[in-house]
TIZAZA-560214 format. One record per residue (C-alpha): residue number from 1; residue in one letter; x, y, z. Coordinates in pm, 1 decimal. Layout:
N
ATOM    k  r        px        py        pz
ATOM  NUM  A         X         Y         Z
...
***
This chain:
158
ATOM    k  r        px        py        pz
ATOM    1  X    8619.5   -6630.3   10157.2
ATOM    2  X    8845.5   -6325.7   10095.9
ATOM    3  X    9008.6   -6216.2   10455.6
ATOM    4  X    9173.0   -5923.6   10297.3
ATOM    5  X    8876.4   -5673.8   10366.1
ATOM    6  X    8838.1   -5852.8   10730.7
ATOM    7  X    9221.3   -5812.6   10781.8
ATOM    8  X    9202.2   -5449.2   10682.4
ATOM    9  X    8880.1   -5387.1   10879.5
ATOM   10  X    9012.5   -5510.7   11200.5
ATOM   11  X    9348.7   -5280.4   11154.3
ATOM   12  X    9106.9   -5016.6   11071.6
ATOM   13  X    8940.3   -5072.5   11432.9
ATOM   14  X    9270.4   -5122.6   11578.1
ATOM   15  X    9384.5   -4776.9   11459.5
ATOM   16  X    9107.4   -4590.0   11537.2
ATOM   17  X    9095.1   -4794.1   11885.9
ATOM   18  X    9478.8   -4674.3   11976.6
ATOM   19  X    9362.7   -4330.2   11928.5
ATOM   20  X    9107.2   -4280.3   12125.4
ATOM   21  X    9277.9   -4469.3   12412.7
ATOM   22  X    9595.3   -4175.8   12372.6
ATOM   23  X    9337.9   -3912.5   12289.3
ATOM   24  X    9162.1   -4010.9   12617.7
ATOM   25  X    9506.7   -4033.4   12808.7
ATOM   26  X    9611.2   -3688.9   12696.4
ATOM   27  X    9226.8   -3546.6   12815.2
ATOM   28  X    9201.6   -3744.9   13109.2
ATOM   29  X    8832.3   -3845.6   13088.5
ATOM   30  X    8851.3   -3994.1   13472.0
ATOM   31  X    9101.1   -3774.0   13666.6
ATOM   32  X    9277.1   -4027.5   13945.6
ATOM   33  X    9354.2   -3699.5   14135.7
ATOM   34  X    9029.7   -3568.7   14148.6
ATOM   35  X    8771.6   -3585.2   14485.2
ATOM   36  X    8475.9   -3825.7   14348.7
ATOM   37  X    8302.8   -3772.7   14647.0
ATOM   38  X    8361.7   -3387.3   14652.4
ATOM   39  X    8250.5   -3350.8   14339.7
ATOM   40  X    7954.9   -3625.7   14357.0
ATOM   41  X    7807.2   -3417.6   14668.4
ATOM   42  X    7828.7   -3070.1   14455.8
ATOM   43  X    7625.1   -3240.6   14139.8
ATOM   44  X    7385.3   -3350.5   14426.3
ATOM   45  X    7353.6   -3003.1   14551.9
ATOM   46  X    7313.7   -2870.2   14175.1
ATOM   47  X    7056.1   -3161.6   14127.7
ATOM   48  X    6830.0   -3079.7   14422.2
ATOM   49  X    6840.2   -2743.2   14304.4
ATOM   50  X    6737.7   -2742.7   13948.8
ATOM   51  X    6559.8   -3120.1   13980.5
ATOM   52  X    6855.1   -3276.8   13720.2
ATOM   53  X    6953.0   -3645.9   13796.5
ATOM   54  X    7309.3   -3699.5   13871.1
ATOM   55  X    7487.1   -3952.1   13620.8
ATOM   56  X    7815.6   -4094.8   13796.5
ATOM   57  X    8003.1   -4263.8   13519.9
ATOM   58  X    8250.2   -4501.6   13655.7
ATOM   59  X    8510.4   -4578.9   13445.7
ATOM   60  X    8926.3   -4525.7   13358.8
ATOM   61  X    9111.0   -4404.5   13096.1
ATOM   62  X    9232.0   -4732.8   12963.7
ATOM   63  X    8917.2   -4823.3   12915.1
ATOM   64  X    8854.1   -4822.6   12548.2
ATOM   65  X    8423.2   -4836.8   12622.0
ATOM   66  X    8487.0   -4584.1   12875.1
ATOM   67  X    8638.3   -4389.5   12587.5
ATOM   68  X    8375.2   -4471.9   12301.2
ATOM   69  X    8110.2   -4365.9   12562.1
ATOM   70  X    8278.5   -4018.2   12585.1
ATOM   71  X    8228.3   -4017.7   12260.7
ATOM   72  X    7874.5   -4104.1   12230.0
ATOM   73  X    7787.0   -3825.4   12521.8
ATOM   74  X    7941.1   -3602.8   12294.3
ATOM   75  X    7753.1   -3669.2   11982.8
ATOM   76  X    7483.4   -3353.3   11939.5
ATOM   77  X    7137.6   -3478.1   12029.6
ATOM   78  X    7279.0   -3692.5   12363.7
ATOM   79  X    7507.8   -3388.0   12475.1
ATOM   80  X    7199.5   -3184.0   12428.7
ATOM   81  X    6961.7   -3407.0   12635.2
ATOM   82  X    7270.5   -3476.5   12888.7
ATOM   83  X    7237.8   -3143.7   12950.2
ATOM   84  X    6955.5   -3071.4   13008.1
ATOM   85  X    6893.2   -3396.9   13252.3
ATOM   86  X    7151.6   -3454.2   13414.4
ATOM   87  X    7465.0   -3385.0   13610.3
ATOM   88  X    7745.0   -3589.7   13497.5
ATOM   89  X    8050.6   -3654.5   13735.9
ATOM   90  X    8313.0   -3918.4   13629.8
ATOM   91  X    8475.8   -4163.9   13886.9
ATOM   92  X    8773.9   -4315.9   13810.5
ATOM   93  X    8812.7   -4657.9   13944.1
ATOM   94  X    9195.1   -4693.8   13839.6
ATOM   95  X    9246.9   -5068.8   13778.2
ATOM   96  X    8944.1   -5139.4   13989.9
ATOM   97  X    9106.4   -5015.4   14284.8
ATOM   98  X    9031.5   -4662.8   14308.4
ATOM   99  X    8728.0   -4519.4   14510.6
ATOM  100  X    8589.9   -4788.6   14575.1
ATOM  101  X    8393.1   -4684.4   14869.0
ATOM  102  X    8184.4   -4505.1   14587.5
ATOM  103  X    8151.2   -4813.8   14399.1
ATOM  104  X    8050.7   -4992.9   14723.7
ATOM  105  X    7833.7   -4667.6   14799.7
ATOM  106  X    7620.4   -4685.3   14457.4
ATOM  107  X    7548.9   -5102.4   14452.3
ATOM  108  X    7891.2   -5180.7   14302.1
ATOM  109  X    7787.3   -5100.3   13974.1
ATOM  110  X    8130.6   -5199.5   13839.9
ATOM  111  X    8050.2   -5596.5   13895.8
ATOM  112  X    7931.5   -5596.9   13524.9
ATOM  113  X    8243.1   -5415.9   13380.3
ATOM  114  X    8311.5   -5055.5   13324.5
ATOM  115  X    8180.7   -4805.3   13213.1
ATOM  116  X    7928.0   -4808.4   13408.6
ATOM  117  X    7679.0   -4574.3   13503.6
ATOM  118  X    7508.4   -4492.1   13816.3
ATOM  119  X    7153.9   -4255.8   13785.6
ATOM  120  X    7074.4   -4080.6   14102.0
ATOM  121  X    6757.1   -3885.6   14162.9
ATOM  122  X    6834.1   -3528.7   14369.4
ATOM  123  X    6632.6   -3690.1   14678.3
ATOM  124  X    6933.7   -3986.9   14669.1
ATOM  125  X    6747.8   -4234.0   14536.5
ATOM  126  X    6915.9   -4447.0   14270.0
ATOM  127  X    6727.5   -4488.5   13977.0
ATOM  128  X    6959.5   -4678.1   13714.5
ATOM  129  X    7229.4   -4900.7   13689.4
ATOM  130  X    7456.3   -5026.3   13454.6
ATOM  131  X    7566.9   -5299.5   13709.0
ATOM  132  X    7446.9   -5574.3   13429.9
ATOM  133  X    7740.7   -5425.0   13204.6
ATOM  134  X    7495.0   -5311.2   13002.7
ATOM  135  X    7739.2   -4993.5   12902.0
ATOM  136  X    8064.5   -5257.2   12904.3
ATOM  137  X    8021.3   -5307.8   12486.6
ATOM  138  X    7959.1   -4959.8   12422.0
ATOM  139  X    8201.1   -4987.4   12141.3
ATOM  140  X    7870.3   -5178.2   11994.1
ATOM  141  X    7597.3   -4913.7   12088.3
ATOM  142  X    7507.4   -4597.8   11881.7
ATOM  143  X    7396.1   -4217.1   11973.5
ATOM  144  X    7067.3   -4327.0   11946.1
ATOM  145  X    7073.7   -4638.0   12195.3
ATOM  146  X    7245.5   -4394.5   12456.1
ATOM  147  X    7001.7   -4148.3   12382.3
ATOM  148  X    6702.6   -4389.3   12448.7
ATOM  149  X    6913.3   -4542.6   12769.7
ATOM  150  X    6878.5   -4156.9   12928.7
ATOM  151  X    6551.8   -4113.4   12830.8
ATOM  152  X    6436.3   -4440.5   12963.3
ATOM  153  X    6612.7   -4357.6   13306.5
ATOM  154  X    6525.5   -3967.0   13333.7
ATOM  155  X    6120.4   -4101.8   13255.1
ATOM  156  X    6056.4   -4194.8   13607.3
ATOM  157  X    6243.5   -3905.2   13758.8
ATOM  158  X    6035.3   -3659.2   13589.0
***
């Protein structure tokens, strides 16, 4: 078997992955600076106001998934339905040492890996978790698998 295409593949992946781990450095995706809980209690607020589900994303910036799931929220048809769902805050959890009273708040959803993703209803209640890891490999997942993830977790909100 011919490992040139393989070989060239993988630098391929390893090119694209450096980028978007110094794209997402330069953005900051998951501010360290930023009040989680601050900004967790305003989506809340927001939430109970126009019935949206709050989507805390807990994650860091070296985190290439983290990064890739950026991505996927940003593709068209998930940004649109993102929208018009949910809240999103992000929650930076450093090197798994940052706000972790949040983490312990919301089931330590972590446990599996990051990203991972918290749902919370306006009345509190949590709806979803990613605590499996089911978000860890989302390198692996598409726009449409996210897509069907928030639809499957908004259905018994609404």
């Amino acid at each position: 078997m011919n490992t040139t295409p393989r070989r060239a593949l993988l630098a391929l992946a390893a090119a694209v992955a450096l980028t978007c781990a110094s794209q997402a450095h330069a953005q900051r995706l998951y501010n360290p600076r930023a009040n989680a809980r601050a900004e967790i209690d305003s989506a809340m607020v927001a939430a109970r106001a126009d019935h949206k589900l709050v989507l805390i994303d807990f994650g860091a910036d070296w985190c290439l998934d983290c990064v890739i799931l950026d991505r996927l929220f940003q593709d068209a048809d998930v940004a649109a339905y993102l929208d018009a769902h949910y809240h999103v805050v992000r929650v930076d959890v450093g090197q798994f040492d940052h706000n972790l009273d949040l983490v312990k708040k919301f089931g330590s959803p972590i446990e599996g890996g990051v990203p991972a993703v918290v749902v919370v209803a306006p009345t509190g209640r949590m709806v979803a978790t990613t605590r499996d890891g089911a978000l860890e490999s989302a390198r692996r997942m598409n726009p449409a698998q996210v897509l069907a993830m928030l639809r499957r977790w908004a259905a018994p909100a609404a």
